[in-house]
Every structure is written in C-alpha cells, then in structure tokens.
C-alpha positions in Angstrom: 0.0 0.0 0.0 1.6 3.0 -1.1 3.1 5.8 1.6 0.6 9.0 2.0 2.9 12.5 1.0 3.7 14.3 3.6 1.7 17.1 4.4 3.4 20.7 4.1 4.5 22.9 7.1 2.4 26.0 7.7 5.6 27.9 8.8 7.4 27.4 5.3 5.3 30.2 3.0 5.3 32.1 5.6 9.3 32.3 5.7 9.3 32.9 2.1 7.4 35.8 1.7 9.5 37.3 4.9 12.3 36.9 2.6 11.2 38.3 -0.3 9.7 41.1 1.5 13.4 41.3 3.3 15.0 41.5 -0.3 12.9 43.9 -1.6 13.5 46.4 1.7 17.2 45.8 1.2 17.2 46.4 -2.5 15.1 49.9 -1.7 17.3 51.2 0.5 20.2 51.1 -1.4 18.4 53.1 -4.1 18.9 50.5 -7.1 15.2 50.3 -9.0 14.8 49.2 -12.5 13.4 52.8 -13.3 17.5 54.1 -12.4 17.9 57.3 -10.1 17.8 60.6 -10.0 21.1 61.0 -12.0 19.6 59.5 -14.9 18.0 56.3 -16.4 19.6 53.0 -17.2 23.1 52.9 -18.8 24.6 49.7 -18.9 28.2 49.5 -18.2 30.5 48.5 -20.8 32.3 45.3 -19.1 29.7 44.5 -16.5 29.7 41.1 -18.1 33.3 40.8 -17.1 32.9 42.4 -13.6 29.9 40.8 -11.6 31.3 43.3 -8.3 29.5 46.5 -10.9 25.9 46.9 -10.6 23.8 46.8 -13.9 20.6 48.3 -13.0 20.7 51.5 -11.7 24.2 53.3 -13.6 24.2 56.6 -15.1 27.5 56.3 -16.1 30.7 54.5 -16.5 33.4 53.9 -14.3 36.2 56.5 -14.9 33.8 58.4 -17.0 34.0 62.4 -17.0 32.0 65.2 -18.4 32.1 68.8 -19.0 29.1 70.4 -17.6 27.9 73.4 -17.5 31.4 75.3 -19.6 34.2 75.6 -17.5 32.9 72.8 -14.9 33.4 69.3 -14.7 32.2 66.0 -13.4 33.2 62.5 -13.0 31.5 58.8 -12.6 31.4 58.0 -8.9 29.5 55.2 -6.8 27.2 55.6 -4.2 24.8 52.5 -2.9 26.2 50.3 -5.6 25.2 52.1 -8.1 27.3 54.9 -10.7 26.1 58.1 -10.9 27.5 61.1 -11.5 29.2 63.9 -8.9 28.3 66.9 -8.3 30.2 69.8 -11.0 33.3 70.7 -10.1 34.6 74.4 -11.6 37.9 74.9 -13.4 40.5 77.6 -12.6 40.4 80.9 -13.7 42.5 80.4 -16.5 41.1 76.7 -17.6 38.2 75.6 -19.6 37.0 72.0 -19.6 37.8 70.1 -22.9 36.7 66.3 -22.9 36.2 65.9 -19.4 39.1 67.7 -18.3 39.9 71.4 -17.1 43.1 72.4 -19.5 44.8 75.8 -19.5 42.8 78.2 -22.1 44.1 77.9 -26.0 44.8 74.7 -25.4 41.6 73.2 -26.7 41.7 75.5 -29.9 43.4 77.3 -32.9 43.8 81.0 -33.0 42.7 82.2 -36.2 44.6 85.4 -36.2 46.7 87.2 -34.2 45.5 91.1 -35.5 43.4 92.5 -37.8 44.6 92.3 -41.4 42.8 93.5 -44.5 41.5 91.7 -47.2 40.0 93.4 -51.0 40.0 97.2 -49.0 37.7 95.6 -46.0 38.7 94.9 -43.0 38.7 91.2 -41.1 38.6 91.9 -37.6 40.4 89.8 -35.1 38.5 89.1 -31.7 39.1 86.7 -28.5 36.4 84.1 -28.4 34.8 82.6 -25.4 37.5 80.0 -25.4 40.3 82.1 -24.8 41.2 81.7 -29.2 41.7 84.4 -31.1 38.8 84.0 -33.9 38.1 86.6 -37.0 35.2 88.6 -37.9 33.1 89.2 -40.9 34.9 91.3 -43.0 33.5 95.7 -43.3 34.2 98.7 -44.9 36.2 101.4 -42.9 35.1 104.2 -42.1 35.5 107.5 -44.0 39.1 108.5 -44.9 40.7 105.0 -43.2 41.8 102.3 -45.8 43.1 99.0 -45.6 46.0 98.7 -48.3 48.8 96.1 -48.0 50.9 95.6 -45.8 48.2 97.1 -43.0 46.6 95.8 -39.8 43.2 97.1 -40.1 41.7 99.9 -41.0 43.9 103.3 -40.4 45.4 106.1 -42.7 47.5 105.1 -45.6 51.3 106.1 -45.1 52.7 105.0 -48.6 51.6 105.5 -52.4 52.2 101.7 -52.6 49.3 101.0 -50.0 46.7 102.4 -52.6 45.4 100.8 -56.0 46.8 101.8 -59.2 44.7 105.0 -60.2 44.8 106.3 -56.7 48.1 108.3 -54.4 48.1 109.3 -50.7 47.3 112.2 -50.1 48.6 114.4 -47.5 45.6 113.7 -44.8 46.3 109.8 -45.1 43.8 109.0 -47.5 43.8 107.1 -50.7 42.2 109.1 -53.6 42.3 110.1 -57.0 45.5 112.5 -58.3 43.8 115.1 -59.9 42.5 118.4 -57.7 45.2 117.2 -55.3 48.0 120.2 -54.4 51.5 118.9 -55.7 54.8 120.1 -55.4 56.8 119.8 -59.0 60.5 120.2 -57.9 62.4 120.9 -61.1 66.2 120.0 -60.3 68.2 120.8 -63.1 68.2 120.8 -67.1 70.8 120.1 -69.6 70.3 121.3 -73.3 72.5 120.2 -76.7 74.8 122.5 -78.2 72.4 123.4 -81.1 68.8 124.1 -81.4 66.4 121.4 -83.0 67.2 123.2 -86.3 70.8 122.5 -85.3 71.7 126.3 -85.0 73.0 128.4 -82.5 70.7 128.8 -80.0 71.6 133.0 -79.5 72.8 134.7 -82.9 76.3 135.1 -83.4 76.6 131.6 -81.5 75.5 132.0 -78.2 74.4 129.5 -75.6 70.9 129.3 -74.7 69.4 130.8 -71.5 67.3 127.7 -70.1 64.0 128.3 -68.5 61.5 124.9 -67.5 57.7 125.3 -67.3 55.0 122.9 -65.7 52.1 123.0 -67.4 49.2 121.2 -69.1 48.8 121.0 -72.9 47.4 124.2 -73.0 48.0 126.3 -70.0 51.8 127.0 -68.5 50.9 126.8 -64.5 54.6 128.0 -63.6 57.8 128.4 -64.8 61.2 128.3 -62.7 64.0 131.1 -62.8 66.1 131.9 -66.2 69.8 130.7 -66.5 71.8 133.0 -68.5 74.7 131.5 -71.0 75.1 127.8 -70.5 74.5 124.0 -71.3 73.8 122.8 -67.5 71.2 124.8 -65.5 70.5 123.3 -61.6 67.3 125.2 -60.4 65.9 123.1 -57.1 62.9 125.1 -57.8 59.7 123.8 -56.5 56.5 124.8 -58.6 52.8 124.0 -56.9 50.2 122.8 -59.4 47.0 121.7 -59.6 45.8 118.9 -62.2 41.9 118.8 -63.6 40.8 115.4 -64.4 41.7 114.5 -67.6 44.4 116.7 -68.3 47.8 116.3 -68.2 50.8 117.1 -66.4 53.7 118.2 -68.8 56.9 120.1 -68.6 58.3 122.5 -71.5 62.2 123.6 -71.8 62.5 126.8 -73.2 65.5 128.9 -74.5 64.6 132.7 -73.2 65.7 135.2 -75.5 64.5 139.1 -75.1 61.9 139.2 -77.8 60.2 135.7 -76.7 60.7 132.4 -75.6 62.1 129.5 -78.1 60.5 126.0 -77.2 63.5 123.4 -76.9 61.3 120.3 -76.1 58.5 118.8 -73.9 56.8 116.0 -72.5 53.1 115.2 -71.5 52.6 112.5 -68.8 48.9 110.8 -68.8 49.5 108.6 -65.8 49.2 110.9 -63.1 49.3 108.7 -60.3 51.9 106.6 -61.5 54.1 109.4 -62.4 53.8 110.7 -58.2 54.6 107.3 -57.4 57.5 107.4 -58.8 58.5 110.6 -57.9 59.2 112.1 -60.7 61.3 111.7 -63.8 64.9 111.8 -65.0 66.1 112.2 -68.8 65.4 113.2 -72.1 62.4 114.7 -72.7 59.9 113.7 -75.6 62.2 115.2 -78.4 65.1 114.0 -77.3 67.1 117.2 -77.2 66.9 118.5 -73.8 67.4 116.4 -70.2 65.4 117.4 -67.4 65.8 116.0 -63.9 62.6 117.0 -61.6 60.8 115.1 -58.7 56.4 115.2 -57.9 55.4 115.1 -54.2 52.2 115.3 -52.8 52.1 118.7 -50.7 52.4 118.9 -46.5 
C-alpha cells in the first residue's frame, strides 16, 4: 500500500514571503530600481559582463567616466549605494576651460585664427578673442570715412605710402587714398641740360651764343609756372619747386625753353597721362619727348 505525502508545514510560506519582502526592503534602500535614479536612467556598463562586483541596473554612467558640464565645470562617474552616478560639478581655474572631461589651460583646446586685424579686398577682417580664450576673425567691413586697408596694413587706419593704394589712386597728404587730380602737388624741377644746337641745329643765340634755359610745368594748354632763367650755359641746376593743380583728364607736362628778349624758343617737352603713377614714382629723370633736352625733376604730394 503506497506511503501518503507528507503534508506541508504552515511555517514554510510564511518564511518565504518574509524573505522576499526582506530582499525587496534591502534592495530599496540602497536606491537600485529598475526605473535608475535621480542621475539618470539606465546605462549599462561596458564590461559588467566581465565584472559581476559593478551593478547593472541603476548606472548613469561608466566607471572613470568624466564630463564637462555646464562650460568651465566638470564632473566624474562615482558610486554611491552600488550604483554609478555622476558627482556633483566641479569648476575649473580661472584660467582653464574644460575640454573632454578635463579642465586644461585656455588655448589649449583650440586654434587662433589670427593674431590682428589684417585686411583683405579694401575691408577689413577683424580679429576678436572668443569665449574660449582663441583668437577667432570677424566678418569682413568697410572702414570708415578716410581709413583704408592697403597692403601691408593691420586694419583699417590712414595710408602712409603710395604703394598702400590701388593703381589709379596716391596718398594724399591727410592719409587718405584718392584720385591725383584736384590734389595740391609740389613739381620740384632740379636741373636741365640742353645740346649745343637748337632742334634746327643752329646756335641757339645769334652770333653763337648759348641758350638761357627756363622749365615750365604745365598742361597742354595752360603753362601753370615756370622756374628762374639761367643766363649762357649748357647745364642749368634750379631746385625750384613749382605747386600745381591737375583737372581730371588733363595732363601734367613740362616744357624747356631757351629765353631770349623778344620771346621764348620751345626746346622740347613731354606730357605724362598717368598721373598717379608718375607721383609714385616721384618724378622723372632724362630726355624729354624730343630727345634734345634732359630734365631731372621730382612730384610730391604737398604737406
């Protein structure tokens, strides 16, 4: 006749739910709930599989995990209750910003992208320190009224050279860069040397004199001034200067003439239709267009 099974103990569920209600009281306490904490849901760790002594269900972070937070603050992966969560922010020096997790000196994180303001077409690309301690530039702008930026410049400022302008265009006295004409300029006329004949290849005073040498700034049509007469030679030195005025469109030229008492006989001449280059150059030196008489002068801009 077969055994009866035994009957079971009323104590033994009894016990068991004490322990799971035990286990659950434990488990709260320590703060680790499948819904994570306050740091942040569930993030599972990368080698838990590896490393039984981690927690799995109630991380925020990784172990030996850092963060910038919040600019120049920081914070790292730290455990509390068994579970990884994330400090509290820590601030970086004065002189640090946080870069990957860390606090590194300022600069270090970037590339300046200038070091001054430079110029770039005639406007002006500002240079300005960014938020991140870098130098960074700025949209490029005009300048303002009578500042250029030529080459050679940092930024928008008065122009100290002829070479800082474009071709058409000289400095003028007040720093700008502007068109030639209306501007006041000094013609310096240094010296003049004339043949032994005249273009007809005579004497140039009857009874074979020499020729009394006289220069003349002028445009085609209008003599604007004339330097000094040189009695009786070859070689003349003036170092006269002569102020002028040049319309657009006109010319500057500069006549040789032989002065006699009854008039003036033209010796030779020449017409210069770049302005601005000719200033830039500051003058000329040599024959003029006829090839009969030298002329050595300079052109200046006036103080």
């Amino acid at each position: 006749m077969p055994r009866p099974l035994p009957r079971p103990s009323p104590q033994r569920p009894l016990q068991a739910m004490m322990r799971i209600g035990l286990l659950a009281t434990l488990t709260m306490s320590l703060g680790c709930t499948s819904s994570g904490n306050s740091g942040g849901g569930f993030f599972p760790v990368a080698d838990a599989s590896n490393d039984t002594s981690i927690p799995t269900g109630c991380d925020a972070c990784y172990p030996g995990q850092a963060e910038c937070y919040g600019g120049g603050q920081y914070r790292t992966c730290i455990q509390v209750g068994g579970c990884w969560i994330w400090s509290g922010a820590t601030a970086c020096g004065g002189n640090e910003t946080c870069s990957a997790g860390q606090c590194k000196p300022i600069g270090a994180t970037c590339t300046n992208e200038c070091t001054a303001p430079t110029c770039a077409f005639g406007l002006e690309v500002g240079c300005t320190k960014g938020s991140d301690g870098c130098w960074k530039k700025l949209a490029p702008q005009a300048c303002t009224f009578g500042e250029i930026c030529g080459t050679g410049m940092a930024g928008c400022g008065p122009c100290e050279s002829h070479s800082q302008c474009t071709t058409d265009e000289i400095c003028t006295a007040w720093g700008s860069c502007s068109s030639p004409y209306y501007s006041t300029l000094d013609v310096t006329i240094q010296s003049a040397t004339f043949p032994v004949y005249d273009p007809t290849g005579e004497a140039w005073d009857a009874f074979g004199g020499l020729p009394d040498p006289r220069i003349c700034v002028q445009t085609k049509d209008k003599i604007l001034g004339c330097t000094t007469t040189k009695s009786d030679t070859l070689y003349a030195s003036f170092w006269q200067t002569i102020s002028v005025s040049i319309a657009e469109g006109e010319m500057l030229c500069i006549s040789a003439f032989d002065t006699d008492v009854s008039s003036d006989d033209y010796a030779d001449g020449t017409c210069f239709s770049d302005l601005a280059g000719l200033i830039k150059a500051g003058g000329d030196s040599g024959l003029l267009l006829d090839g009969m008489v030298s002329v050595d002068f300079t052109v200046n801009v006036a103080n």
